[in-house]
N, C-alpha and C positions, 0 to 999 in steps of 0.2 A: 387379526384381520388380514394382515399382509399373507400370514402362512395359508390361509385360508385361499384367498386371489392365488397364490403360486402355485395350489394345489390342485383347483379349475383349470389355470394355464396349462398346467403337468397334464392333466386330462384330457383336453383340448387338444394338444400337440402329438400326444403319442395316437388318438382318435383320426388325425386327419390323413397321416401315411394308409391308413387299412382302408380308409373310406377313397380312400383314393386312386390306389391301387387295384388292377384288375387281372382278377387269375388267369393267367395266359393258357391257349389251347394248344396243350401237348398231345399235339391229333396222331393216327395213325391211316392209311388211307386203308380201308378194310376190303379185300377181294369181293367181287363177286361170283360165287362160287356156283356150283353145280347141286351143292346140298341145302338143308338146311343145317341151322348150328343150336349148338346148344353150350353149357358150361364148359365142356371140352375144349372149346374151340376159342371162350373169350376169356379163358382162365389165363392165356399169354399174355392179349390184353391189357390186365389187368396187373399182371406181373411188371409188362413194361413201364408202368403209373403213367399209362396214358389215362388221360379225362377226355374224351374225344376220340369220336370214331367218323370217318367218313364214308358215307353207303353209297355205291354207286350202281343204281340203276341204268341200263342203256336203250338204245334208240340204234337202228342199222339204219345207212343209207349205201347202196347200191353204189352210186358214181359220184364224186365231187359235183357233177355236174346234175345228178338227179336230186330230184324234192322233197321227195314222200319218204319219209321218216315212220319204218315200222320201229313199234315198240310193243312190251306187254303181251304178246301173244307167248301159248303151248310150247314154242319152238325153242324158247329162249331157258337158258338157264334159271334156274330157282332163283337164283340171288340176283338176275340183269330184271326180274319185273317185280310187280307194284308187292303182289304175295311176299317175296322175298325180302322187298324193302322192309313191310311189316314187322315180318318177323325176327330177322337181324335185330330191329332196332327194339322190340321189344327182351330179347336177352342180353342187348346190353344195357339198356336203361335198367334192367335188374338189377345191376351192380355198377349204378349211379354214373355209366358212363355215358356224355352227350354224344348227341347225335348232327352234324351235318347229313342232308341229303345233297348228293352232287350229281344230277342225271347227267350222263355222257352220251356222245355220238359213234357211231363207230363205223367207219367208211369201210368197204371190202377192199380186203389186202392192203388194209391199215392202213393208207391214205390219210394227210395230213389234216385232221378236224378246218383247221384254218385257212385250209384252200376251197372249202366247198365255196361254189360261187357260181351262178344262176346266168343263163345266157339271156333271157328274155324274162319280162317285166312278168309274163305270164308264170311261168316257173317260180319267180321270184315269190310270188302271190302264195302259189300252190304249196311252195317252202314255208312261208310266213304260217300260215294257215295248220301244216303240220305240226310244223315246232309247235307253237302255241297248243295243240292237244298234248302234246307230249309232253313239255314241261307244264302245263298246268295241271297233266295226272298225280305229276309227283308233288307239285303244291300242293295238292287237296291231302294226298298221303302222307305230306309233312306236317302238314297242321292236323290228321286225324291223330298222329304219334306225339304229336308237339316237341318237334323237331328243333336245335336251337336256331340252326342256319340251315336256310338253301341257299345254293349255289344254283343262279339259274343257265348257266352255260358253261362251257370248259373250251377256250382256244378254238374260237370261233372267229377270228379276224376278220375276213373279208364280208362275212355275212354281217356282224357287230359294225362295219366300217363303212360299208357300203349300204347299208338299213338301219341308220339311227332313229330315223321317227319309230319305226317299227318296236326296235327297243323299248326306247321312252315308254310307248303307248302298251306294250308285253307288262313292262315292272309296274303298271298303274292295274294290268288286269291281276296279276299275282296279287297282289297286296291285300285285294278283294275277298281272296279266297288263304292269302297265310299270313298270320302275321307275328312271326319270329323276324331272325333278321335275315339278309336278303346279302348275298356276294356273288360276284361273277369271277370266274378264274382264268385270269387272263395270261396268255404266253408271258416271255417274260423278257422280250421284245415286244411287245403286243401295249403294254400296258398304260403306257405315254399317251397311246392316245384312243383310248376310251372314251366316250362321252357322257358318258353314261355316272359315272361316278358320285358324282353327288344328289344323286336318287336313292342310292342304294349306301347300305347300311358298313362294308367295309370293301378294301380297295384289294382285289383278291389278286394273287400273284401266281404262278407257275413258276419258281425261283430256280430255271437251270441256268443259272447269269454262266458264261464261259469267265472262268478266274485264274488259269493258266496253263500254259503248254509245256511243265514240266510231268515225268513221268509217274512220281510222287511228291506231289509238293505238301510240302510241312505247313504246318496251321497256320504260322506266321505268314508264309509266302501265300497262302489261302486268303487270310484277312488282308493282306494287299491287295491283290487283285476284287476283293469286294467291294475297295473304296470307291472308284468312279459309279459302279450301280447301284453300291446304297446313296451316295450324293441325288443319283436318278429319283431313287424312290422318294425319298426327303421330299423333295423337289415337289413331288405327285402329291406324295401328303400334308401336305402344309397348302397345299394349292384347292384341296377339297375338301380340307381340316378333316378326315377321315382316317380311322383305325387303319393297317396295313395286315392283313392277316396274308401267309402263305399257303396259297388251297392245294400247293404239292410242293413240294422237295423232297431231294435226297441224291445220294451217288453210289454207283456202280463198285461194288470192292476190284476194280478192274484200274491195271495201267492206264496213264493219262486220262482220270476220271473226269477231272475238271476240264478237260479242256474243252469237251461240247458234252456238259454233262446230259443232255436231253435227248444222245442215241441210247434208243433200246433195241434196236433190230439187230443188232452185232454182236454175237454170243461172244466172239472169239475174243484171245485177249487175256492176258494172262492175270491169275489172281492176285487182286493186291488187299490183302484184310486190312492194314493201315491207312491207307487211301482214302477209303471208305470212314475211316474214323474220324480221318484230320478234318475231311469236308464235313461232317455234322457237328464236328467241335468246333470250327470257324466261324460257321452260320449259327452256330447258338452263343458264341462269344461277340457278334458283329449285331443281333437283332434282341434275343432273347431281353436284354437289361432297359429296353429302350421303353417309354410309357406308352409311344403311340403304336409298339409291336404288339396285336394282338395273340400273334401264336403261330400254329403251324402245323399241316398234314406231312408226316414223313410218308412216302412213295418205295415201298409197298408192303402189307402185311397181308396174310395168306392163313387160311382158317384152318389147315392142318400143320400146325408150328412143327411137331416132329419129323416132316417128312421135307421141307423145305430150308433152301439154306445153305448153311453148314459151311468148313474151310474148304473146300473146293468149288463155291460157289460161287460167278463172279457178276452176278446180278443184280439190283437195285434193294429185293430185300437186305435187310439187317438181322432176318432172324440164324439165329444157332451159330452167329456170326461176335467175334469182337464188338460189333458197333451195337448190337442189343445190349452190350453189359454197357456200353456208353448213353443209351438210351434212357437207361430204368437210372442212371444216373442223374442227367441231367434234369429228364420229367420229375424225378420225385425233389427235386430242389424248390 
C-alpha cells in the first residue's frame, strides 16, 4: 500500500514541473520583404529552432505631426500589407511555426514612432480614428490565420501616454474581432509607464536597455549592467502579475554595441562578431531561466539568408554570422 502512495506521489511530482512550465518563444523578427516566400526562405527559419515568427505589417505617416495613417494599398511592399501577412504566415505555420502579427508605423525619414504627437484635439481624433482601421485590419487577419499574438502598437509613447482612454477603449474593440493574445511593444524606456498593462495579455518590451560603455564588453560585464533593468522589469511584473515577453531585441556585431544598443541609422563602426554574441548570451543567461519570461523576438531576420550578413557585416542581423550558430544553440535548448 505504502509503495503504491509513493508511486502516485512519484507521478504527481514529476507531472507538475511539465504542467507548469511554458515553452518559451524563441521568436525571430521576420522582414517585410518585397517578395513573397516560400520554403526557400523559412528553411533558415527553421534551422535556427526558432518556434516563432514575427510578421510585420506597416502603416506610413507623413509628419510626426500628421494623422492619417496609409496602409495596405498597391504601393506598399508584398510583405508591409494584409496579402502579405497572409501569406508569410501561412508557410510558416506549415512547419508548425507561430505566428505574432506586429503591425508597425513608419514615419518618413524614419522619424522616431514615439514622438508622433497631435497639436490639436481635432488631429488627435482624426489619428484615433486612423489607427483604429489600421490596426483593426490586421486583428481581423490575425484571427483569419489564428495568429498566437498581436501586438497592437510598437513604440508609440506620446500617442500611448497622452490617449489612455483611447487605448483602453481600442483593446476592448480588438478583443471583439481577435481572440489570441493581445501585447504591446513598448520602448524600453517607455515601459514603466504604460497603463494599459493589465488589459492585455503580456507586458511587451523593446529590450535595447544601454548595459555599458565598454568597446566589447564580456557577458559577465553584460549581465552587470542588466541588473538595475531587470530589478525595473520585476518591478513592472509583479505589479500586473503579467508574463514579460521581449517583442524585439538584439545587437549590432559592431564596437560599443551595448552602449545605446537601439541606434540603427549608423552604418559606420567597425565589426565586432563577438560583441554581438556576448549581448545574446547575457540576455538569454539574465531572462531565458526565469518562469514569468515568456520569450523573445531577436531583431532581425531577412527572407534571402544567403545574400544577407556575413563577417563583414556589422548590422543587427545574426544571419551567416557567429551569433546564428549561438542562436540554433540556445533555441533548441
Amino acid at each position: 500500500m505504502k509503495t503504491t502512495k509513493l508511486f502516485f506521489l512519484l507521478l504527481l511530482f514529476l507531472e507538475l514541473p511539465c504542467n507548469s512550465q511554458t515553452k518559451k518563444v524563441n521568436g525571430l523578427s521576420f522582414v517585410a520583404s518585397r517578395d513573397k516566400i516560400d520554403i526557400t526562405h523559412t528553411n533558415a527559419v527553421l534551422n535556427a529552432q526558432s518556434n516563432y515568427v514575427a510578421l510585420m505589417p506597416f502603416g506610413f505617416i507623413k509628419e510626426l505631426s500628421s494623422p492619417k495613417i496609409t496602409h495596405n494599398t498597391n504601393r506598399q511592399w508584398f510583405g508591409e500589407t494584409k496579402s502579405g501577412l497572409l501569406q508569410y504566415a501561412k508557410e510558416f505555420q506549415k512547419n508548425a511555426v507561430n505566428v505574432m502579427v506586429k503591425p508597425q508605423i513608419w514615419v518618413w525619414r524614419g522619424e522616431f514612432t514615439g514622438n508622433i504627437e497631435m497639436d490639436s484635439e481635432e488631429k488627435w481624433t482624426i489619428l484615433e480614428n486612423s489607427y483604429s482601421e489600421f490596426i483593426l485590419t490586421y486583428a481581423k487577419a490575425a484571427q483569419e490565420i489564428n495568429a498566437d499574438i498581436l501586438c497592437i502598437g510598437t513604440e508609440l509613447e506620446k500617442f500611448v501616454m497622452t490617449r489612455p482612454q483611447y487605448w483602453q477603449k481600442l483593446i476592448k474593440e480588438i478583443r471583439k474581432i481577435y481572440k489570441g493574445k493581445l501585447t504591446y511593444a513598448a520602448n524600453w524606456d517607455e515601459f514603466k509607464r504604460v497603463s494599459f498593462w493589465g488589459e492585455i495579455d503580456f507586458i511587451g518590451v523593446d529590450a535595447y536597455f544601454p548595459l555599458s560603455d565598454e568597446k566589447s564588453p564580456t557577458v559577465q560585464e553584460l549581465e552587470i549592467g542588466w541588473e538595475p533593468h531587470k530589478k525595473e522589469v520585476i518591478k513592472i511584473q509583479k505589479k500586473y502579475n503579467k508574463p514579460v515577453l521581449f517583442t524585439e531585441f538584439g545587437y549590432r556585431s559592431v564596437d560599443f554595441n551595448a552602449k545605446k544598443p537601439w541606434e540603427s541609422n549608423r552604418v559606420e563602426g567597425n565589426v565586432n562578431l563577438q560583441a554581438q554574441v556576448n549581448g545574446l548570451q547575457a540576455i538569454h543567461n539574465q531572462f531565458w531561466k526565469e518562469d514569468w519570461f515568456a520569450g523573445g523576438f531577436i531583431w532581425k531576420w531577412f527572407h534571402k539568408h544567403e545574400e544577407v550578413g556575413g563577417e563583414n557585416n556589422n548590422r543587427f542581423t545574426p544571419q551567416n554570422k557567429p551569433a546564428e550558430q549561438l542562436i540554433r544553440k540556445l533555441y533548441k535548448q
